[in-house]
Structure formats: structure tokens, C-alpha cells
N, C-alpha and C positions, 0 to 999 in steps of 0.2 A: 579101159572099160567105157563101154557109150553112158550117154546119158548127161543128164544138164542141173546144174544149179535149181534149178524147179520139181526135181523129184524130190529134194532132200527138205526137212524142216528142223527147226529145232524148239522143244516144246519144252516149258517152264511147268514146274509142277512146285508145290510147296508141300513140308512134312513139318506135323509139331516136334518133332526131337532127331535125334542121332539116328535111333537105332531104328528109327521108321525110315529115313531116309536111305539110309544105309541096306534096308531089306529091300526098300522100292528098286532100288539104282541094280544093286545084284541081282534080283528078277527081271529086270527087263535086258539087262545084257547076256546075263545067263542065258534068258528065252529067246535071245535076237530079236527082240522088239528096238534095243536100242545099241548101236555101235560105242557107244560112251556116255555116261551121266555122271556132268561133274556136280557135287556137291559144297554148298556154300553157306558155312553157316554164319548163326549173328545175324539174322535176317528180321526186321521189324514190319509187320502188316498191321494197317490201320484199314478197318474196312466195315462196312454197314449187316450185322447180320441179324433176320426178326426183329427187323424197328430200331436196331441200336447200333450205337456206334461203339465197337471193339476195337482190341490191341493185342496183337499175340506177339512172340518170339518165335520165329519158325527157321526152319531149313530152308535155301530156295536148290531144287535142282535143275539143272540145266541138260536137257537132252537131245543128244544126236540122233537123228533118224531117214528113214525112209520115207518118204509122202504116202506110201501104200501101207505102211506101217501105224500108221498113229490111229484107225479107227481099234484096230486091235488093243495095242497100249494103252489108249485112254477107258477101252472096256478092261484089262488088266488090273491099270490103276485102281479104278474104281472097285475091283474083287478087293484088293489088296488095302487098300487104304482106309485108314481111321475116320475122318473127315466125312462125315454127310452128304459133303458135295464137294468134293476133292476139286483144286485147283490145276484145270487140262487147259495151258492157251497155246497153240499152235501159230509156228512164225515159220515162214517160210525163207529158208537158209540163200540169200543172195550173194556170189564172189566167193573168193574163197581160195585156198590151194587146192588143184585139181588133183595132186597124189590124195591130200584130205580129203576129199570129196569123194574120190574113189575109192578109198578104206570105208568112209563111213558109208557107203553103198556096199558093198562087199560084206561088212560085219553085221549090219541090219538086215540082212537077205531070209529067209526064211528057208 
């Protein structure tokens, strides 16, 4: 399959519990937004919100995708998720195995 290390990203999202994270990850691979979201929990955020300094417990997931893909996803996300302002940071996926590379282009397709 063509294509390059710079179409792909992989985008970090956070869920306060299981079963959100769990519904976010099966939505976006169901919908092909995303060819895999591993999820990780045990995750501690410390982080400044309305003036103060918070502490949560959260889910981190980690997601595979498509570069053409993530405006979508992060408007998904955003239907989907609890959060006021859901956590969408996009990295863009360098190296890699190229069979990987090419699944996760393949299963993100639309």
C-alpha cells in the first residue's frame, strides 16, 4: 500500500473511568475513525482548570490513525464525551513497521 509515515498520527485522548473509555475506543474503531485504541488505565492528571489546580484519575487512550482522519475523530470525540473540553492532542506517528503502518492505514480508511 503507498503512502508514508506522515499520513499516519497517533492521538492521546483521556476518559474519567472504564466504561467511557471503553465506549469512546469501540466507537471510533467501529466507525473507522481509528484502526486501534489501546487503553491504559491508572492514569493520574494534574492540571490547571477555572483558576485551580486539580487531580483526577483518568483512563489515557492511545490512538491509531489516519492524518485525514483526526478532524472527524476529534469532532466525534467531542459528541461522545463527558469532559467540557475533552482531551484531543495529535502526534504525528514517525517509523514504525511498515506491515503496521499499512494495517493501520487500511483499517482507518473510511
Amino acid at each position: 500500500m503507498a503512502g508514508s509515515e506522515a499520513e499516519l498520527r497517533v492521538v492521546l485522548l483521556t476518559a474519567p473511568d472504564e466504561e467511557q473509555a471503553e465506549r469512546l475506543a469501540h466507537s471510533l474503531v467501529e466507525e473507522r475513525l481509528a484502526a486501534c485504541v489501546n487503553l491504559v488505565p491508572g492514569v493520574r492528571s494534574v492540571y490547571r482548570w477555572e483558576g485551580r489546580v486539580e487531580a483526577a484519575g483518568e483512563w489515557l487512550l492511545v490512538v491509531k490513525t489516519r492524518a485525514d482522519r483526526t478532524e472527524a475523530l476529534a469532532a466525534r470525540v467531542r459528541e461522545l464525551h463527558s469532559y467540557a473540553l475533552p482531551e484531543v492532542l495529535e502526534l504525528p506517528a514517525v517509523g514504525g513497521s511498515p506491515a503496521y503502518l499499512d494495517w493501520v492505514r487500511k483499517e482507518s480508511s473510511p
